[in-house]
N, C-alpha and C positions, 0 to 999 in steps of 0.2 A: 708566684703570680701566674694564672694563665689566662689572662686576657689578651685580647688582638694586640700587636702594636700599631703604633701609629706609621701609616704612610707617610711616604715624604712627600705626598701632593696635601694631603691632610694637614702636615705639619706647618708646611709650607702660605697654604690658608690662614690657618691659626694666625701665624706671623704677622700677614697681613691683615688679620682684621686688630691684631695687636699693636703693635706699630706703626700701620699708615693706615688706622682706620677705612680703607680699603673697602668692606663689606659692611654692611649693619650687624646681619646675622648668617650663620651656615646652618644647614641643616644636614645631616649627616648619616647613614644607617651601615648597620653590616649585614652584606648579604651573602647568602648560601653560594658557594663555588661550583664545590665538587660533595658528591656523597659517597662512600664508600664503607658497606657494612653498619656501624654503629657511627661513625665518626665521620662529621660535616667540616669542610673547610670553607674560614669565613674571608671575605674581604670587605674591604671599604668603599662604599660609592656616596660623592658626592651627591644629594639630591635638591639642594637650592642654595645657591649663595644671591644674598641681597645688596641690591646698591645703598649705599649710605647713606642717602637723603632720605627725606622727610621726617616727619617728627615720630618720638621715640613711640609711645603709648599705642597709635597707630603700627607702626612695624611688629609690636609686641605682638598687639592683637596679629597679622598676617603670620605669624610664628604660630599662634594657638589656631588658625584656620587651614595653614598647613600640617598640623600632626594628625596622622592615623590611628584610628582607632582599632587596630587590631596589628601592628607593628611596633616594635621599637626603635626610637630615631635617639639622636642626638644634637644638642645645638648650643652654637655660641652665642652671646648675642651681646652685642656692645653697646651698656646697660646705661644713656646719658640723661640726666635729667636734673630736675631741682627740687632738693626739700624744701616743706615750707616758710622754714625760715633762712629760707636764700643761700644754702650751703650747695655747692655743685655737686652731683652725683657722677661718677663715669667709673663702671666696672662692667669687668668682665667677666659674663655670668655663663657656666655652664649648665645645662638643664641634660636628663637623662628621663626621657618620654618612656617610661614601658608600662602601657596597659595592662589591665586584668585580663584582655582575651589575648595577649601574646603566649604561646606557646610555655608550659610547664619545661621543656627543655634549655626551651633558648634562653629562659631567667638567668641560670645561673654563669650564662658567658658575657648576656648585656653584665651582669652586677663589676663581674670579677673585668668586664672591660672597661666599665666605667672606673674603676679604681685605677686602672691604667692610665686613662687620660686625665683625672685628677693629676696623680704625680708628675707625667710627661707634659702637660702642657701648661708650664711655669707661668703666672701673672694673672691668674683667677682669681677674681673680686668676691664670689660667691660660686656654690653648685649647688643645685635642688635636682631633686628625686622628686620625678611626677608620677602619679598612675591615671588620676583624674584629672580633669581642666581645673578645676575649681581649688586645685595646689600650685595653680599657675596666676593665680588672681593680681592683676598690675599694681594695685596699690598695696596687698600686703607682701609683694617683692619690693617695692619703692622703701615703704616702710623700714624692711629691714635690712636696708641698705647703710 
């Protein structure tokens, strides 16, 4: 596997949006370090962690108003809500943001990263793979919840 690992400020987040609901959602990217010849070193920067209030569908949307269109982020987001026939929804959903204009290089260390934090970050309700907004659509994530 050679994807980033995770930080322990990263992990650490997770925890708390796991456990004491803490946050709504994180948003998360890796950024270029050091470059050196052919080979970039990456790390991890915090770029939003959300307070937990308000309602869910609202927060979604501020997730989809925050992603870039030409980087790849990452995000948790503490998924609560209700289907229509009155069953409670509450997962934790990871999403992995990488547009069509993110760089032909950096694809294959978002991918190979994102399987990283798959495995490492234990108690994931769902993960979606975006390129476009319209893979991010709130009723057909609710749906397939």
């Amino acid at each position: 596997m050679s994807g980033i690992d995770l930080s322990d400020e990263l992990l650490e987040l997770y925890n708390e949006v796991k456990l004491r609901s803490k946050h709504k959602y994180i948003i998360f990217s890796l950024k270029a370090l050091a470059k050196k010849k052919t080979k970039v070193t990456y790390g991890w920067s915090i770029d939003v962690k959300a307070d937990p209030g308000g309602e869910n569908e609202a927060k979604f949307e501020e997730v989809l108003d925050a992603l870039p269109e030409d980087q790849a982020v990452f995000v948790v987001f503490d998924f609560d809500d209700v289907k229509p026939d009155g069953r409670q929804i509450k997962k934790l959903l990871l999403i992995k943001w990488c547009p069509d204009a993110v760089h032909f290089r950096v694809k294959p260390v978002i991918g190979s990263t994102y399987q990283t934090l798959k495995e490492k970050l234990t108690g994931l309700g769902k993960d979606i793979q975006a390129v476009d907004r319209s893979d991010l659509e709130y009723a057909s994530i609710k749906a397939s919840l």
